[in-house]
C-alpha positions as CSV (number, residue, x, y, z in Angstrom):
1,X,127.3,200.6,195.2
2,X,125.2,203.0,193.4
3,X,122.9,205.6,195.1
4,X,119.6,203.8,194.3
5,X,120.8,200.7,195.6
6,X,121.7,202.4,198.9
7,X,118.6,204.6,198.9
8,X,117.1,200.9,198.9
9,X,118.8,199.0,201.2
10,X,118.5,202.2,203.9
11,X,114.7,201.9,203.2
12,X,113.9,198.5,203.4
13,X,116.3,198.7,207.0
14,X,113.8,201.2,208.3
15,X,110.6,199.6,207.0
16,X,111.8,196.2,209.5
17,X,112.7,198.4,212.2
18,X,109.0,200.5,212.1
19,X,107.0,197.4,211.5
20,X,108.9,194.8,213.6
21,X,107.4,195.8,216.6
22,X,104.0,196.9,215.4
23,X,102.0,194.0,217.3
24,X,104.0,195.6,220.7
25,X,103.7,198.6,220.8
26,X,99.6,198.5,219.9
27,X,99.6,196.5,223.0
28,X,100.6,199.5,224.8
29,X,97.3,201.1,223.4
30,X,95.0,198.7,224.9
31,X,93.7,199.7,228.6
32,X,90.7,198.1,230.8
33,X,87.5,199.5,230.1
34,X,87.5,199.6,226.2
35,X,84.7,198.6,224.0
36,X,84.8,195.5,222.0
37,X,85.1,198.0,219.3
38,X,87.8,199.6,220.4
39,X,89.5,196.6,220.9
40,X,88.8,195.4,216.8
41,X,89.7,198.8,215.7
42,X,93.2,198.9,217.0
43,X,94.4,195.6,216.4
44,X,92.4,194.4,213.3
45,X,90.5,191.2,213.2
46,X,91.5,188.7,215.3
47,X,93.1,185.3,214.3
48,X,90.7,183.4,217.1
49,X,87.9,183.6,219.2
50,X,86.4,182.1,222.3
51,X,83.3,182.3,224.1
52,X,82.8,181.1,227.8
53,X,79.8,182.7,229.5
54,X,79.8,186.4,229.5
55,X,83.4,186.1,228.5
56,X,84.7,186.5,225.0
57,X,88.2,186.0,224.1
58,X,90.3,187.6,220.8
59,X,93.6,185.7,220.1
60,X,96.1,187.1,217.8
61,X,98.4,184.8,216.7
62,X,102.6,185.1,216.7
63,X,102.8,188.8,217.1
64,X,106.3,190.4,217.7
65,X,107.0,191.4,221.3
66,X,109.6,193.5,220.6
67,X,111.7,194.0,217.4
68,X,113.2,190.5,217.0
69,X,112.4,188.2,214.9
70,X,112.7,185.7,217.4
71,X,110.7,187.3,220.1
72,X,107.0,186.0,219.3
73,X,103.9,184.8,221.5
74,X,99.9,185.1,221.3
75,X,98.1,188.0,222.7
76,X,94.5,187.8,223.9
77,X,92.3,190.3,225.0
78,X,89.3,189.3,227.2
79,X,86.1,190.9,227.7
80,X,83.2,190.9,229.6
81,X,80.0,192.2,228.4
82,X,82.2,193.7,225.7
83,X,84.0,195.5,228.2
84,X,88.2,194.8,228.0
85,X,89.3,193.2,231.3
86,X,92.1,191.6,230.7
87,X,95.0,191.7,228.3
88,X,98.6,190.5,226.7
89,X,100.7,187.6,225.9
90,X,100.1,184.2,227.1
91,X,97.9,181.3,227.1
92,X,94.4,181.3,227.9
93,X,92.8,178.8,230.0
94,X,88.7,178.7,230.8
95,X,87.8,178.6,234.5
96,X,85.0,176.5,235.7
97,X,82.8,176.5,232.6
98,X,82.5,180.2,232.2
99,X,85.3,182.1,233.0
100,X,88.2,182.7,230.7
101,X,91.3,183.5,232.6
102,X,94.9,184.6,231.2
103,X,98.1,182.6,231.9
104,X,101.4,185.4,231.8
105,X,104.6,183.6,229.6
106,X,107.2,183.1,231.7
């Protein structure tokens, strides 16, 4: 192999590994008591939304967990009066008729 063609391969290897698990780790970011602001401006537009009450719910759609390919669920965060409550992978299911709660993956 020539040198650009390694210089290649090496950099499209690290560009998967720093970007495979960027959904993750900006999980790890998120913490109760943000702003709905907050909340947009470190993951981006959400792929849905809900509304139940005084809850609001942001789903972003088949995000890595970790750095496998195969290792993919929905995270939702949930606010109240624009406040984060509740966060991370799973399913969301509304409570009564205005209550959105999250369901864990098992």
């Amino acid at each position: 192999m020539n040198k650009p063609t390694v210089f290649f391969s090496f950099f499209m290897m690290v560009c998967v590994t720093v970007f495979s698990c960027a959904h993750g780790s900006k999980m790890r970011k998120l913490y109760p008591g943000m702003t709905k602001q907050e909340v947009l401006k470190t993951f981006g537009k959400p792929d849905g939304y809900q509304k139940a009450g005084e809850y609001e719910a942001f789903k972003y759609s088949n995000k890595l967990m970790s750095g496998w390919s195969w290792d993919r669920a929905d995270y939702y965060a949930i606010l109240k009066e624009g406040v984060l409550v509740e966060y991370g992978a799973g399913n969301i299911r509304v409570k009564d008729s205005n209550i959105i709660v999250l369901v864990p993956l098992r």
